[in-house]
C-alpha atoms as a printed R data frame, in Angstrom:
   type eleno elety resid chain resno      x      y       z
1  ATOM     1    CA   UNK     A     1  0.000  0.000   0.000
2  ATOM     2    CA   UNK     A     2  1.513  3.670  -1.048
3  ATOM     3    CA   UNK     A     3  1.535  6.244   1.694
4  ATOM     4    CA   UNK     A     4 -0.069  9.690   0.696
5  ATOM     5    CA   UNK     A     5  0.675 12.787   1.679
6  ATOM     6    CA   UNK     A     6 -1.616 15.460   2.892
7  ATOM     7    CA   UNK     A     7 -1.086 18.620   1.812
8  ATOM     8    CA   UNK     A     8 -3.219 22.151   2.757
9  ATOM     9    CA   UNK     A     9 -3.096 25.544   0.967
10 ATOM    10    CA   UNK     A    10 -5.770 28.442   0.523
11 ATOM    11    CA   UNK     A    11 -5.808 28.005  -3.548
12 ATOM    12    CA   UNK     A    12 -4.527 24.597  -5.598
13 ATOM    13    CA   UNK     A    13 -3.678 25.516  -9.583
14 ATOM    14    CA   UNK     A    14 -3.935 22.199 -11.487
15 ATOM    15    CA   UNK     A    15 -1.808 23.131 -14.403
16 ATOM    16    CA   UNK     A    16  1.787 24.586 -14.869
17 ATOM    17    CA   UNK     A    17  1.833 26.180 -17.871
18 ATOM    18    CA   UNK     A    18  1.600 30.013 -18.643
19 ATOM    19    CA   UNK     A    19 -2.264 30.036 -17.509
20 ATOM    20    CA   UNK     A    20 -1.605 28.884 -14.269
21 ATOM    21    CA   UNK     A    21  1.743 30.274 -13.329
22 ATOM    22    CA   UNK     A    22  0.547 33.844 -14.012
23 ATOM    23    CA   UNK     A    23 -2.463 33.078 -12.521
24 ATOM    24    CA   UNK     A    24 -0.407 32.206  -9.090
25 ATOM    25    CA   UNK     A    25  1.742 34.651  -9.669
26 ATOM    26    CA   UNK     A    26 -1.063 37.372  -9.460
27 ATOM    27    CA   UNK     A    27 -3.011 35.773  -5.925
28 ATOM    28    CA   UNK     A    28  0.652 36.015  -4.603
29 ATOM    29    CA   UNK     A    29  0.821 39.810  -5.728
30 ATOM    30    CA   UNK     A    30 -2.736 40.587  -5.034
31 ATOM    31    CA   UNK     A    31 -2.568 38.267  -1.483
32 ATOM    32    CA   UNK     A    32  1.058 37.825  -0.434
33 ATOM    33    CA   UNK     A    33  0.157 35.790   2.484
34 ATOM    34    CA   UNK     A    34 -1.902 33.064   0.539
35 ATOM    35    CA   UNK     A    35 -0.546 29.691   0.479
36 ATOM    36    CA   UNK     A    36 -0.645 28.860  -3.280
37 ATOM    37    CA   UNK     A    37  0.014 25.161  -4.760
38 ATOM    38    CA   UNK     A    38  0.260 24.765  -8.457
39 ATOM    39    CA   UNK     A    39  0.546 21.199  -9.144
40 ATOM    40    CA   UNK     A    40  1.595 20.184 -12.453
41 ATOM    41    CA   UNK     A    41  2.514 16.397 -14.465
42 ATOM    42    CA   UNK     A    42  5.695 17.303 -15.848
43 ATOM    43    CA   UNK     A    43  7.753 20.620 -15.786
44 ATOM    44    CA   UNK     A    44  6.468 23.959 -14.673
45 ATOM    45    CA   UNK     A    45  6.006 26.456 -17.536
46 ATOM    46    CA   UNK     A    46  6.574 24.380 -20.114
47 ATOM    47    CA   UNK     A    47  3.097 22.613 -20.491
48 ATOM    48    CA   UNK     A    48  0.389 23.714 -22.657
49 ATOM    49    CA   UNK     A    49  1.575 26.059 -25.518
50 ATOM    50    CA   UNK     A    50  4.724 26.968 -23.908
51 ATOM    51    CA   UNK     A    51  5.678 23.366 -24.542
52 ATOM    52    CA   UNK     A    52  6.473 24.577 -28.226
53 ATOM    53    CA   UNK     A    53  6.867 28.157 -26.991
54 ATOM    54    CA   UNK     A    54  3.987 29.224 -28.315
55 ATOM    55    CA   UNK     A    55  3.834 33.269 -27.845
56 ATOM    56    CA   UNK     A    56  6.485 32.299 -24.737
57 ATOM    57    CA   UNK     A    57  9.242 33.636 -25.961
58 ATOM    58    CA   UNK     A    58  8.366 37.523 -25.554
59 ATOM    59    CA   UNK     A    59  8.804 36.448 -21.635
60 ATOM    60    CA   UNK     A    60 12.213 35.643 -21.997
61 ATOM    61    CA   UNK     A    61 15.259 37.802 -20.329
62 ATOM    62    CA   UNK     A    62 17.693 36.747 -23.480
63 ATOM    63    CA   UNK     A    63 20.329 37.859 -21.076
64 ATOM    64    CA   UNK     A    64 19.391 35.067 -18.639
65 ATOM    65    CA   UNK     A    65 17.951 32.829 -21.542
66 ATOM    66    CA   UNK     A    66 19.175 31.359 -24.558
67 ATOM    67    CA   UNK     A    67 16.635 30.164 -26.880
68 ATOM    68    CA   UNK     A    68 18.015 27.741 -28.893
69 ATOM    69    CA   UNK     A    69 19.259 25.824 -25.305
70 ATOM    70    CA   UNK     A    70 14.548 26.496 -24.591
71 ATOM    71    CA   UNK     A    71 14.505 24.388 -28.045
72 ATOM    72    CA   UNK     A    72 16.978 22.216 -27.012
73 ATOM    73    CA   UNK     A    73 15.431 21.249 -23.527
74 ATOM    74    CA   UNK     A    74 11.883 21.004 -25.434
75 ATOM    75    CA   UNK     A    75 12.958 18.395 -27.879
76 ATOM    76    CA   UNK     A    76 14.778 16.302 -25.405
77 ATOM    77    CA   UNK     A    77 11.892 16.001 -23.046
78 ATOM    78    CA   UNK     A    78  9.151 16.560 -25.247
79 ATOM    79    CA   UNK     A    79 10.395 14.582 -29.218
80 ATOM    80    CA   UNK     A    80  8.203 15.752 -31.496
81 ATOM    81    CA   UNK     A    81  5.828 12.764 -33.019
């Protein structure tokens, strides 16, 4: 038998793409005491349409970011069919 763990927070995001970062990202600006969970299958912010970087890319710091290592990371964990 698996154990489970219990977990508690004021607001759970199922989803870790752009939709529901930004959405936790504004309850922790609007409500910085608010215990936010976003709870997500595979890798945080690169679900959904930023998978393929989809419109993403205009939220990059190219500075901190290189885009061809984004592409990179994206077809390792995410081959293309």
């Amino acid at each position: 038998m698996s154990e489970w763990n219990k977990l508690s927070c004021d607001v759970l995001i199922i989803g870790g793409g752009i939709g529901g970062l930004s959405c936790a990202t504004a309850i922790k600006e609007h409500n910085p005491e608010a215990d936010v969970l976003v709870v997500e299958k595979n890798f945080a912010g690169f679900a959904g349409k930023a998978n393929r970087g989809g419109g993403v890319l205009q939220y990059f710091d190219l500075d901190k970011i290189d885009p061809k290592e984004f592409v990179a990371f994206h077809d390792f964990y995410f081959p293309r069919l």
